[in-house]
Biopython code that builds the backbone (N, CA, C, O; Angstrom):
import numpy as np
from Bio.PDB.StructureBuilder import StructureBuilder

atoms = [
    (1, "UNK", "N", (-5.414, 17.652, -3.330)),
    (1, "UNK", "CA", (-3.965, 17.702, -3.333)),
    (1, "UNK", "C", (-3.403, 17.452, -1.933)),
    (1, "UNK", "O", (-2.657, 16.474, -1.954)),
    (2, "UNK", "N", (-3.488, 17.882, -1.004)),
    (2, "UNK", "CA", (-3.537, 17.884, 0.496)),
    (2, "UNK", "C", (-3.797, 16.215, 1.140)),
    (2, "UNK", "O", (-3.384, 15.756, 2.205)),
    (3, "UNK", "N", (-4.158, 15.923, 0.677)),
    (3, "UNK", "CA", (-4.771, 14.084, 0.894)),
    (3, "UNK", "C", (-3.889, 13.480, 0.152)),
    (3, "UNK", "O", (-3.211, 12.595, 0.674)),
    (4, "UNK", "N", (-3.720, 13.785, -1.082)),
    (4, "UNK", "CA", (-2.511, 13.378, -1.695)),
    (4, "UNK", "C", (-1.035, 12.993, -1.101)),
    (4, "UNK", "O", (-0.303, 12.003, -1.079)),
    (5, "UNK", "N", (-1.017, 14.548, -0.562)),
    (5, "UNK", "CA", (0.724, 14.657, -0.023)),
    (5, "UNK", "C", (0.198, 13.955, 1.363)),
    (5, "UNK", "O", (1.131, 13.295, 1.821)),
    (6, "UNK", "N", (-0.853, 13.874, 2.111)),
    (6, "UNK", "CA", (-1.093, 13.207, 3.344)),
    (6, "UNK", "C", (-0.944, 11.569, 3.307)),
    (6, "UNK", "O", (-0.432, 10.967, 4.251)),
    (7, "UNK", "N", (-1.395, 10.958, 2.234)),
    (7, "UNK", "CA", (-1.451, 9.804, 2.253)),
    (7, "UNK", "C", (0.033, 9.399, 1.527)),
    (7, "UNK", "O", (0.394, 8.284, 1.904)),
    (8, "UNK", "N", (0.784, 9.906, 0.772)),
    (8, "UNK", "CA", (2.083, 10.082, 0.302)),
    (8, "UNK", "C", (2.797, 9.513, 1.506)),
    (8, "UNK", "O", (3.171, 8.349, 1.642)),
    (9, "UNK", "N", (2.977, 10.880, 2.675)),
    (9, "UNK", "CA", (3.353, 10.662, 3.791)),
    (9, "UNK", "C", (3.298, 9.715, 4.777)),
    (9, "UNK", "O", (4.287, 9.260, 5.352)),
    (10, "UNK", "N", (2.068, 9.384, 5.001)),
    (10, "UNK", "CA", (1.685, 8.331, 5.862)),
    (10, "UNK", "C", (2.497, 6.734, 5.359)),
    (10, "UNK", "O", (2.737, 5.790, 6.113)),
    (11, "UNK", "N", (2.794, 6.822, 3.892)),
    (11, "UNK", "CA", (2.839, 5.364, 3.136)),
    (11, "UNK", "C", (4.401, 5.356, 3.395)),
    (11, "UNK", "O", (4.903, 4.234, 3.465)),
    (12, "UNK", "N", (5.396, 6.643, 3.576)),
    (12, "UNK", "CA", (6.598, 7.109, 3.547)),
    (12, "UNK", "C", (7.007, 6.595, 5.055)),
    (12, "UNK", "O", (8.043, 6.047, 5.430)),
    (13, "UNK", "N", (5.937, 6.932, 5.717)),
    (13, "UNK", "CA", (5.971, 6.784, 7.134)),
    (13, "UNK", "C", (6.136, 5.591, 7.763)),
    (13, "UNK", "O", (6.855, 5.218, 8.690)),
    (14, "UNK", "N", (5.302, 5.055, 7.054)),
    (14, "UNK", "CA", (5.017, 3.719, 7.623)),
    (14, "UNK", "C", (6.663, 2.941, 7.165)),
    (14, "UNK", "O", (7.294, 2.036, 7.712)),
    (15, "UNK", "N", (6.853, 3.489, 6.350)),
    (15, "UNK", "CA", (8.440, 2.323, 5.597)),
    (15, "UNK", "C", (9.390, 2.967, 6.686)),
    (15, "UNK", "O", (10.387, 2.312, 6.990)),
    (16, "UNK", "N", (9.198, 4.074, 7.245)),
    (16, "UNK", "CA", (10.517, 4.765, 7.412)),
    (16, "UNK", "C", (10.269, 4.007, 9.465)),
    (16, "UNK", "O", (11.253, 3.972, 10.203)),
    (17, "UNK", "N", (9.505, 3.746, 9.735)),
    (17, "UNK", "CA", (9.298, 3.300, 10.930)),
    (17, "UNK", "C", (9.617, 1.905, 11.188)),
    (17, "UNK", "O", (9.966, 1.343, 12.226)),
    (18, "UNK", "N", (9.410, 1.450, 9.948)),
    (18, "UNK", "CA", (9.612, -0.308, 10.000)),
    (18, "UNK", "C", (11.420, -0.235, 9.769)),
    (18, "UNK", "O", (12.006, -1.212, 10.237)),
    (19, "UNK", "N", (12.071, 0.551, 9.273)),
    (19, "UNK", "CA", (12.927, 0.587, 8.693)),
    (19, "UNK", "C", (13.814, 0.730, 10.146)),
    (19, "UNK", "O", (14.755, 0.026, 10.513)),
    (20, "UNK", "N", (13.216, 1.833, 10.808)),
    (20, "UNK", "CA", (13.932, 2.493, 11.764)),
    (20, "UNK", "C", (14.137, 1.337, 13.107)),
    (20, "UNK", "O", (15.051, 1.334, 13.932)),
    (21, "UNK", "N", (12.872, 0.312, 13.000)),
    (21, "UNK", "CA", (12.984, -0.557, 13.826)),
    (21, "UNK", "C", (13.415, -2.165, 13.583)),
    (21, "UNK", "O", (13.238, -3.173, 14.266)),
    (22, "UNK", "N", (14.038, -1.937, 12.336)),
    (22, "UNK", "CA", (14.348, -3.058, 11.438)),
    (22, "UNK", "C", (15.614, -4.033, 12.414)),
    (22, "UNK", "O", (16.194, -3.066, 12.907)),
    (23, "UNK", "N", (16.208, -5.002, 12.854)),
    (23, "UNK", "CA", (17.018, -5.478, 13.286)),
    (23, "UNK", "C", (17.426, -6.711, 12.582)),
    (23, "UNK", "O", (16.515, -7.530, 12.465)),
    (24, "UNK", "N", (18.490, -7.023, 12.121)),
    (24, "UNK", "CA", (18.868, -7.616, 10.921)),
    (24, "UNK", "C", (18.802, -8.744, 12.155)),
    (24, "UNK", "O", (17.884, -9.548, 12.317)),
    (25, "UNK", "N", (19.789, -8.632, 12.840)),
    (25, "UNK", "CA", (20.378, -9.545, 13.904)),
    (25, "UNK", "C", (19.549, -10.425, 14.644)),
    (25, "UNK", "O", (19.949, -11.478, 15.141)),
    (26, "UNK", "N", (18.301, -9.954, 14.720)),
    (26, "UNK", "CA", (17.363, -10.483, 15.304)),
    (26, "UNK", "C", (16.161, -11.363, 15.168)),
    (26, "UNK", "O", (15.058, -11.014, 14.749)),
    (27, "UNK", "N", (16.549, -12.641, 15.609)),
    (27, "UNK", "CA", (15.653, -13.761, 14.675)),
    (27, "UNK", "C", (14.292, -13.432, 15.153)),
    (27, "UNK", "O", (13.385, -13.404, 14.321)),
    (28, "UNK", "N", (14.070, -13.205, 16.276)),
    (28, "UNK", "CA", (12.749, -13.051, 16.861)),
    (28, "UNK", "C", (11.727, -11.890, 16.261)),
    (28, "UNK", "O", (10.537, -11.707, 16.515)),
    (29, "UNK", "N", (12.590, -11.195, 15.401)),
    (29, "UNK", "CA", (11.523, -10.008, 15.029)),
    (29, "UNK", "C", (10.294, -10.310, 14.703)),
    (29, "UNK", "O", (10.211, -10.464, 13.485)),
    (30, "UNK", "N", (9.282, -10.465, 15.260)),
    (30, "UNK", "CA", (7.854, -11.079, 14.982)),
    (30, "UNK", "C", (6.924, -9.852, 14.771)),
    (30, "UNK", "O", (6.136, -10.014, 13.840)),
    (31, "UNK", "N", (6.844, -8.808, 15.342)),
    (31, "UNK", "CA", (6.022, -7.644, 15.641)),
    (31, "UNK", "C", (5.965, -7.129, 14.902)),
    (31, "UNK", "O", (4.822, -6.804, 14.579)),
    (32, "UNK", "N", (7.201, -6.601, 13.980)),
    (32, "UNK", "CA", (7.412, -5.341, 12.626)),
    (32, "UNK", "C", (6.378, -5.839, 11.398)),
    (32, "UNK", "O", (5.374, -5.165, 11.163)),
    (33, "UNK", "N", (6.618, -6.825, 10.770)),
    (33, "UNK", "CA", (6.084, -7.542, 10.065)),
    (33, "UNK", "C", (4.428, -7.472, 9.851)),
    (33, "UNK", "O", (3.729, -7.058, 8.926)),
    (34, "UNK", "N", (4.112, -8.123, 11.254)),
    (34, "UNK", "CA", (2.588, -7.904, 11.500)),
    (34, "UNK", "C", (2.319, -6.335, 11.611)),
    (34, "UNK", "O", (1.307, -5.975, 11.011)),
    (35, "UNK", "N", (2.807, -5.655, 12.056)),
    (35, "UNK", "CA", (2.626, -4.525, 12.388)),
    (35, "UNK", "C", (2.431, -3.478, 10.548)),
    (35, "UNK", "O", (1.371, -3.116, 10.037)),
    (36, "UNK", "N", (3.472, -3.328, 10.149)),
    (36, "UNK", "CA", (3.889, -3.036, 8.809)),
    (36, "UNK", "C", (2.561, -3.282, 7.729)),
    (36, "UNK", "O", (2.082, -2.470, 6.938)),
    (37, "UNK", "N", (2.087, -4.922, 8.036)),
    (37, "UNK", "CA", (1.598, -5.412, 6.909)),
    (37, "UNK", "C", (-0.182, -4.829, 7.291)),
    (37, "UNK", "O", (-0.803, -4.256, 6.396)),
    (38, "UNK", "N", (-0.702, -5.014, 8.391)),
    (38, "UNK", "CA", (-1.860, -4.041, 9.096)),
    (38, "UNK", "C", (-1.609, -2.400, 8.724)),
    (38, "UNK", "O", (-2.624, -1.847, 8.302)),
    (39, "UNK", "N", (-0.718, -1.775, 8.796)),
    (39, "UNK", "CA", (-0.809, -0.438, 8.527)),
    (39, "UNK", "C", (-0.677, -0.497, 7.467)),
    (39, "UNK", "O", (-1.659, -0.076, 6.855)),
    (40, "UNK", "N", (0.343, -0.937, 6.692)),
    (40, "UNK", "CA", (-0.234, -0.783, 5.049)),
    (40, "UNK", "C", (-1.495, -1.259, 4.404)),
    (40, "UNK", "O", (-1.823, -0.787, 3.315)),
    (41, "UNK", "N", (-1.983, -1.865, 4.805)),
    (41, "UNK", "CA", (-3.503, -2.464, 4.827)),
    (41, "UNK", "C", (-4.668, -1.453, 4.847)),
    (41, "UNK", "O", (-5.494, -1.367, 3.939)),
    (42, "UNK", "N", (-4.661, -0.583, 6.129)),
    (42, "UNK", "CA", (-5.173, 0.540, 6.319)),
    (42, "UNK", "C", (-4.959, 1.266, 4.999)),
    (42, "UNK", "O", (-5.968, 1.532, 4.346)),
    (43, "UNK", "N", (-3.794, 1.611, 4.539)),
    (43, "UNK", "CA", (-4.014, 2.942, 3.636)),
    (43, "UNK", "C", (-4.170, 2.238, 1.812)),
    (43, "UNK", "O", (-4.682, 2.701, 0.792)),
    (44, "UNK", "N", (-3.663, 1.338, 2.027)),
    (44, "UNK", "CA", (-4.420, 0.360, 0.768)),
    (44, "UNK", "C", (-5.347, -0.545, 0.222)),
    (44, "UNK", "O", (-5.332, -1.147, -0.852)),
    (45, "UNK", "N", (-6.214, -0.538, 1.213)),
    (45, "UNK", "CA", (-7.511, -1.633, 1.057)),
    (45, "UNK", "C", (-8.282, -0.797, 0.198)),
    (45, "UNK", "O", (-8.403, 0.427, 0.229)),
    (46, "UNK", "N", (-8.889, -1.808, -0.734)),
    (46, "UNK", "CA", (-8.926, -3.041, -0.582)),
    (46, "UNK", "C", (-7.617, -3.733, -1.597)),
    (46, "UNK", "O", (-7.058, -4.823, -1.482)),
    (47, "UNK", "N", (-7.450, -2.876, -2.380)),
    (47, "UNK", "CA", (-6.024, -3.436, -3.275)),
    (47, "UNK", "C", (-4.916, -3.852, -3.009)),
    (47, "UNK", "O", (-4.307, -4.701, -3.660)),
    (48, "UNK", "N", (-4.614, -3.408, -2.221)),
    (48, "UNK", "CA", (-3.366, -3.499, -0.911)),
    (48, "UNK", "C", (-3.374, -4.808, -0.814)),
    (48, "UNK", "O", (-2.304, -5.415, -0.834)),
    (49, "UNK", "N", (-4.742, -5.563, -0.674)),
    (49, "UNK", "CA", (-4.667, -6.903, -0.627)),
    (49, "UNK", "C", (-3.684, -7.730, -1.805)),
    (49, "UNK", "O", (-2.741, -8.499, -1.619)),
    (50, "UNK", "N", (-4.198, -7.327, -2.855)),
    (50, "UNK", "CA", (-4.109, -8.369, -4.146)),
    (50, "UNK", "C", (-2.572, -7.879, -3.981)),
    (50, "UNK", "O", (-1.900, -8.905, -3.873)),
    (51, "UNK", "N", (-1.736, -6.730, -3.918)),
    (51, "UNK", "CA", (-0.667, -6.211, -3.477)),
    (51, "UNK", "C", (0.528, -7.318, -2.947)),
    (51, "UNK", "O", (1.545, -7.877, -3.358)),
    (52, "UNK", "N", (-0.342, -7.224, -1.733)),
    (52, "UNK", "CA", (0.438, -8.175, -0.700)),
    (52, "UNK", "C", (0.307, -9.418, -1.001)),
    (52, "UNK", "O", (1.332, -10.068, -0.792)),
    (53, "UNK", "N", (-0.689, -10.077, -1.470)),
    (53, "UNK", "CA", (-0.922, -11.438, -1.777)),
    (53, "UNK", "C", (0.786, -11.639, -3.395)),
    (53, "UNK", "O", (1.372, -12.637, -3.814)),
    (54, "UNK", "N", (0.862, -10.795, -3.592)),
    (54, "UNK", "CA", (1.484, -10.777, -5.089)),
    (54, "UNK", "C", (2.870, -10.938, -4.439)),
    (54, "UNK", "O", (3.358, -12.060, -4.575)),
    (55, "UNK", "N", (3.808, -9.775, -3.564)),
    (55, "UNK", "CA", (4.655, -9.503, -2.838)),
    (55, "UNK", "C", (4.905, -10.838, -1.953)),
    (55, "UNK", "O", (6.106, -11.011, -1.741)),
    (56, "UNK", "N", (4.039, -11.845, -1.373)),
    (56, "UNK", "CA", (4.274, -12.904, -0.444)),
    (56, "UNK", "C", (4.418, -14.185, -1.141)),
    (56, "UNK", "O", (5.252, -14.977, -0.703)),
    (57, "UNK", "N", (3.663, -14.517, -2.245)),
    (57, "UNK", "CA", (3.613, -15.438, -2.916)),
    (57, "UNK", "C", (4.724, -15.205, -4.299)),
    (57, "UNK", "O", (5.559, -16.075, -4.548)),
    (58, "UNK", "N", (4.650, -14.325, -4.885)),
    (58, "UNK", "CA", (5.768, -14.506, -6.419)),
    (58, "UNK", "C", (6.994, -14.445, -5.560)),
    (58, "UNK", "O", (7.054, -13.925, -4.446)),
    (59, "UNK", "N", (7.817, -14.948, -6.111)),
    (59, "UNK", "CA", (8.999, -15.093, -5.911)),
    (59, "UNK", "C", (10.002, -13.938, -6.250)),
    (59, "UNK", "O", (11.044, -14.179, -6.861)),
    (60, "UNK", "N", (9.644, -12.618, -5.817)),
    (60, "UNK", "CA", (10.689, -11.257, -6.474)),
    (60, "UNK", "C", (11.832, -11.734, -6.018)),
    (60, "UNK", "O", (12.581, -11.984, -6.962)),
    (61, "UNK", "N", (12.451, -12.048, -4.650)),
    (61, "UNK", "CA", (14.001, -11.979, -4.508)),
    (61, "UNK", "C", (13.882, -13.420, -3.728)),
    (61, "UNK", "O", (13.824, -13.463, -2.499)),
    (62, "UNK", "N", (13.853, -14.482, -4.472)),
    (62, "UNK", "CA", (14.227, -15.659, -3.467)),
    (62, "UNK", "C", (15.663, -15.806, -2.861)),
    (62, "UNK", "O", (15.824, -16.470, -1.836)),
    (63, "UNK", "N", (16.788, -15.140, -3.542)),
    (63, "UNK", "CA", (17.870, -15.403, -2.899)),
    (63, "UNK", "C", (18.373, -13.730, -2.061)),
    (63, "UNK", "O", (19.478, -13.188, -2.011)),
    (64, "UNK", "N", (17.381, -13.411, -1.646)),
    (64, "UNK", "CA", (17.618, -11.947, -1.616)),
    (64, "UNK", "C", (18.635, -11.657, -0.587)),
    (64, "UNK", "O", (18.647, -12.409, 0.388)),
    (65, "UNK", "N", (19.965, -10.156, -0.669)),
    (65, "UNK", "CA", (20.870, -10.791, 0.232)),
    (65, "UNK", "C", (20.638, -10.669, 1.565)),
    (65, "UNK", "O", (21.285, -11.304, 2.398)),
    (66, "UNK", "N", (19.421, -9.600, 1.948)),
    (66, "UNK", "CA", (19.105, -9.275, 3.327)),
    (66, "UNK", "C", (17.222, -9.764, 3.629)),
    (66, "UNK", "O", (16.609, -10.196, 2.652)),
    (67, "UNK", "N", (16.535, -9.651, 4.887)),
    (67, "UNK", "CA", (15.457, -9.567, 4.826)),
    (67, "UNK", "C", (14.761, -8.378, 4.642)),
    (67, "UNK", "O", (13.533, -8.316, 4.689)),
    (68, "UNK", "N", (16.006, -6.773, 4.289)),
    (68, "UNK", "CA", (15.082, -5.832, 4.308)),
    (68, "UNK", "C", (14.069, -6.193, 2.932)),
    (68, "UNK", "O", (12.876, -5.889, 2.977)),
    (69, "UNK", "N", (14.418, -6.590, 2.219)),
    (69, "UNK", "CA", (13.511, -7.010, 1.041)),
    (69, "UNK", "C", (12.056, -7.533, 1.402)),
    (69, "UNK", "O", (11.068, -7.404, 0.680)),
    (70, "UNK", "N", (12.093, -8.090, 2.532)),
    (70, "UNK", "CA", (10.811, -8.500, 3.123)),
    (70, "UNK", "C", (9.800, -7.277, 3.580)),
    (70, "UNK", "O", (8.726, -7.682, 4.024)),
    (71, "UNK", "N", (9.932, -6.178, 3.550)),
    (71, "UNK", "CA", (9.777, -4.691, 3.998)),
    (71, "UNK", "C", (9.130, -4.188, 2.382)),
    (71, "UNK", "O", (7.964, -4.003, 2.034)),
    (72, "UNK", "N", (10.540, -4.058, 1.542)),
    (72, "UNK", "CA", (10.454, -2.817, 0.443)),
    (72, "UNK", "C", (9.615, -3.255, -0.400)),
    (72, "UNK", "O", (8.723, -2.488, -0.761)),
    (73, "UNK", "N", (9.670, -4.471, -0.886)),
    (73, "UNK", "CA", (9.142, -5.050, -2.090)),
    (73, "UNK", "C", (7.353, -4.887, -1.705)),
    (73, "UNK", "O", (6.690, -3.939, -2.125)),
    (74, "UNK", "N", (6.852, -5.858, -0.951)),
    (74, "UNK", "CA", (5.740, -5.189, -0.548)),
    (74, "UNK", "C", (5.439, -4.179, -0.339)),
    (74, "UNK", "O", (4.273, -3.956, -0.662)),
    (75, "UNK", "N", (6.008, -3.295, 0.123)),
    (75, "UNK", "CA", (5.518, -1.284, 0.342)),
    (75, "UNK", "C", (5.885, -1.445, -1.190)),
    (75, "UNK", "O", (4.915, -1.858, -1.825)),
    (76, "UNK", "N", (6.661, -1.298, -1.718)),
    (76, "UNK", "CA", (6.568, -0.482, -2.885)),
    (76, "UNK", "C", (4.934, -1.068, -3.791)),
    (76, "UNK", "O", (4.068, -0.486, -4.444)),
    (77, "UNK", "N", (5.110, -2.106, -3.479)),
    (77, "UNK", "CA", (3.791, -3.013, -4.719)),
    (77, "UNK", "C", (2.074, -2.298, -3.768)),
    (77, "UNK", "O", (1.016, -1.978, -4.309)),
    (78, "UNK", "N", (2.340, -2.274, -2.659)),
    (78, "UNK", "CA", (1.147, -1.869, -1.859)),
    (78, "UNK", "C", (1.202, -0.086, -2.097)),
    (78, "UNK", "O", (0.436, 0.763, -1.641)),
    (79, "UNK", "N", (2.021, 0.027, -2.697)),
    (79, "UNK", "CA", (1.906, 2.012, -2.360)),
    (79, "UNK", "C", (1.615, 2.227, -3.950)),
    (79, "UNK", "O", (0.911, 3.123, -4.415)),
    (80, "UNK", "N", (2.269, 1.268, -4.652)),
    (80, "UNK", "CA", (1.669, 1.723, -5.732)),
    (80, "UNK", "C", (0.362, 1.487, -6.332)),
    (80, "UNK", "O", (-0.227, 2.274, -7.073)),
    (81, "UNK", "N", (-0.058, 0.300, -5.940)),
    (81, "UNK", "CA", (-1.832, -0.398, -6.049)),
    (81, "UNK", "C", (-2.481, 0.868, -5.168)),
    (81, "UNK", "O", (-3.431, 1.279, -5.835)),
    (82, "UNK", "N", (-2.373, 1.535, -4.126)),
    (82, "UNK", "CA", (-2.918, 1.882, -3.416)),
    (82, "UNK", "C", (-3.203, 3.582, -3.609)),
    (82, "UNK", "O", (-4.207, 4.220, -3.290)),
    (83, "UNK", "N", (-2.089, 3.997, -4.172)),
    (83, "UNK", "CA", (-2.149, 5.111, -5.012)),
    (83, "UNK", "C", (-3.156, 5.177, -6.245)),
    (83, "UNK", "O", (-4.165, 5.881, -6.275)),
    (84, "UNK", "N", (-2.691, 4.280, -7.316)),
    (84, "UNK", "CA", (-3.622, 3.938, -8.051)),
    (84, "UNK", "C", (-5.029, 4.126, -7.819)),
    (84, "UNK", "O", (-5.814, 4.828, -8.456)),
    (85, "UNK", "N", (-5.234, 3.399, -6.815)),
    (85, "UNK", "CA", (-6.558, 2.860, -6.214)),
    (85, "UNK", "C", (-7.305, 4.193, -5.503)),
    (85, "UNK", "O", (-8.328, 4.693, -5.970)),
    (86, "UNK", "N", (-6.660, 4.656, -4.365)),
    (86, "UNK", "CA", (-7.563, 6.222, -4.199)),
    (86, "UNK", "C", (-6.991, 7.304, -5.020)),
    (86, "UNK", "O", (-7.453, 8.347, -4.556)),
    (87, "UNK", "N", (-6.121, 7.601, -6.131)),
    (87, "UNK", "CA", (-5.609, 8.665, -6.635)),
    (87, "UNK", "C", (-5.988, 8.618, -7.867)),
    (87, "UNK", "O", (-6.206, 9.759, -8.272)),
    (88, "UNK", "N", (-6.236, 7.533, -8.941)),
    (88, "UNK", "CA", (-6.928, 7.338, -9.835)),
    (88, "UNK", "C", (-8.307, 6.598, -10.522)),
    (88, "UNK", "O", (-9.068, 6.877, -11.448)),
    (89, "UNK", "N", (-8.195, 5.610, -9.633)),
    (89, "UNK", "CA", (-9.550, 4.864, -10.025)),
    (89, "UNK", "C", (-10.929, 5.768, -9.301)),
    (89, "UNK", "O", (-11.970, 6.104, -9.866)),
    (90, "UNK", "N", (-10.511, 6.005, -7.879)),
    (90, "UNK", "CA", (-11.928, 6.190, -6.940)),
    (90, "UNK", "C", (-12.705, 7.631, -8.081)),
    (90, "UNK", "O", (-13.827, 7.878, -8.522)),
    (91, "UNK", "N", (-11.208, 8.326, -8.168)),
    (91, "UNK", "CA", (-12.259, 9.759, -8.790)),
    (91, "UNK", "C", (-12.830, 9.579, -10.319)),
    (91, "UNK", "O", (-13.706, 10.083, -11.022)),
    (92, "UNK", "N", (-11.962, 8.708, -10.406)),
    (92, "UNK", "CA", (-12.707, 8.649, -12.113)),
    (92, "UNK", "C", (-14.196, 8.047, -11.890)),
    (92, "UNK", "O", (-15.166, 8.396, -12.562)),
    (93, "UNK", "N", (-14.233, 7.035, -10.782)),
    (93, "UNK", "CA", (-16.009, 6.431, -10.843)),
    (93, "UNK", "C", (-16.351, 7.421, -10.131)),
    (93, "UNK", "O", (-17.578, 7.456, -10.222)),
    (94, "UNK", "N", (-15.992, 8.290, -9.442)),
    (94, "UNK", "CA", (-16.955, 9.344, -8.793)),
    (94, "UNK", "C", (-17.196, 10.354, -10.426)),
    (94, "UNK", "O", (-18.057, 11.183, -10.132)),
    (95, "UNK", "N", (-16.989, 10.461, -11.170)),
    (95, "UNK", "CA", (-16.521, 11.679, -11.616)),
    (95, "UNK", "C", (-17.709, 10.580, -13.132)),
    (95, "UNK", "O", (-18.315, 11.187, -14.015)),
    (96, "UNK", "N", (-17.725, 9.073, -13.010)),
    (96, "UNK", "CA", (-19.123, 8.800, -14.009)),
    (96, "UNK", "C", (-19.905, 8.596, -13.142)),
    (96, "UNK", "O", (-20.980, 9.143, -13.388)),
    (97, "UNK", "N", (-19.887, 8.028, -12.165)),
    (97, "UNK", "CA", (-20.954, 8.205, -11.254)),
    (97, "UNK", "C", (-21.919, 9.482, -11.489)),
    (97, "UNK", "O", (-22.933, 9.464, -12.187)),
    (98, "UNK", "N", (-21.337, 10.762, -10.668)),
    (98, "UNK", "CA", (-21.654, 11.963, -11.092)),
    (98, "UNK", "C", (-22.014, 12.393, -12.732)),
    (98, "UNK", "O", (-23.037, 13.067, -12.854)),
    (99, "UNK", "N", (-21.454, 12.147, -13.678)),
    (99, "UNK", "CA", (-22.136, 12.223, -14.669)),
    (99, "UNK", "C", (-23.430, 10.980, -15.120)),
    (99, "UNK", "O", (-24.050, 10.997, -16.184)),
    (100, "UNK", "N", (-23.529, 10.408, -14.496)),
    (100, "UNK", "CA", (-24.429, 9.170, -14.815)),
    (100, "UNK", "C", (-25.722, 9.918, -13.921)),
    (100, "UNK", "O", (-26.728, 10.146, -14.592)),
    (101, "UNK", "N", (-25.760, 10.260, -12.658)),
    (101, "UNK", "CA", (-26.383, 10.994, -11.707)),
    (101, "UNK", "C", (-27.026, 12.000, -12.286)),
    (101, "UNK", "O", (-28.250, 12.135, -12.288)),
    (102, "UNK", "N", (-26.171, 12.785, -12.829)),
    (102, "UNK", "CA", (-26.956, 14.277, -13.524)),
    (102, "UNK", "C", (-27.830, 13.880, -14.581)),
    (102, "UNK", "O", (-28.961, 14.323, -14.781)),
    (103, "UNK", "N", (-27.001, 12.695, -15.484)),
    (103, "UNK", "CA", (-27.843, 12.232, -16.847)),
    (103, "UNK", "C", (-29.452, 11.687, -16.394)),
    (103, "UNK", "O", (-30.425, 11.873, -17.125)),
    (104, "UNK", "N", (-29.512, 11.124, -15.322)),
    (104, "UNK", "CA", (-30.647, 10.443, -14.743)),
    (104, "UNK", "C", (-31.584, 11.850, -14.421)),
    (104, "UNK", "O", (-32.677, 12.076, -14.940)),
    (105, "UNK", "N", (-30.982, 12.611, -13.577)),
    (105, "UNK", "CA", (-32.043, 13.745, -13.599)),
    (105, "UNK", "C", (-32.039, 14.788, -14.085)),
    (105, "UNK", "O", (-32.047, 15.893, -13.543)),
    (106, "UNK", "N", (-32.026, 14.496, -15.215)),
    (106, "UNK", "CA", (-32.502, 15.453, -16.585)),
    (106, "UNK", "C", (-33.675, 14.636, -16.581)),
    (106, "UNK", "O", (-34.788, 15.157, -16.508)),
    (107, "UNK", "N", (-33.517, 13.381, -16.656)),
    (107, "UNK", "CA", (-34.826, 12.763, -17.164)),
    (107, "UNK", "C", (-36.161, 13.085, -16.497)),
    (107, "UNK", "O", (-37.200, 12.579, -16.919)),
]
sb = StructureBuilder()
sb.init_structure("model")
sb.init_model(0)
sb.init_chain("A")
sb.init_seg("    ")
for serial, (resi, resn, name, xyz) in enumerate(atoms, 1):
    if name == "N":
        sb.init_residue(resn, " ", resi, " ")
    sb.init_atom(name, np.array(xyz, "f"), 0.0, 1.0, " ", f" {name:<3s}", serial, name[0])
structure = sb.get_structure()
């Protein structure tokens, strides 16, 4: 539960930092971007990938009216693959793993 609300946070974090350093005005913003898309990376790999690949390539807001969309749409698609990914998938194969493990040594 604790890892839960930790990695919750961290994913909260990461939006609320890009957000905080967001500059509409500013064509040059080069750094946030790279920066943003590496830390969400960290807490969503390896899914995070297929995530971001989905978020850069489909077309969610081609006419979108700001670039914060360039930010949300990806975090949201990467936080939710990524949740998924350590909050439901990892324990369920630990959890046949572990029963597959015990079944073996009975034998």
């Amino acid at each position: 539960m604790i890892l839960r609300v930790l990695w919750c946070a961290a994913a909260i974090g990461v939006l609320a930092v890009m957000l905080w350093h967001w500059r509409p005005q500013d064509p040059e913003e080069r750094d946030n971007p790279i920066v943003f898309a590496y830390l969400m990376m960290i807490l969503t790999f390896p899914s995070g990938m297929l995530a971001l690949y989905l978020a850069v390539v489909l077309p969610f807001a081609p006419d979108a009216p700001s670039r914060l969309f360039d930010y949300f749409i990806p975090w949201v698609l990467m936080t939710l693959s990524g949740y998924w990914q350590w909050f439901k998938v990892v324990p369920w194969l630990a959890r046949k793993g572990s029963s597959a493990l015990k079944s073996w040594q009975r034998r």
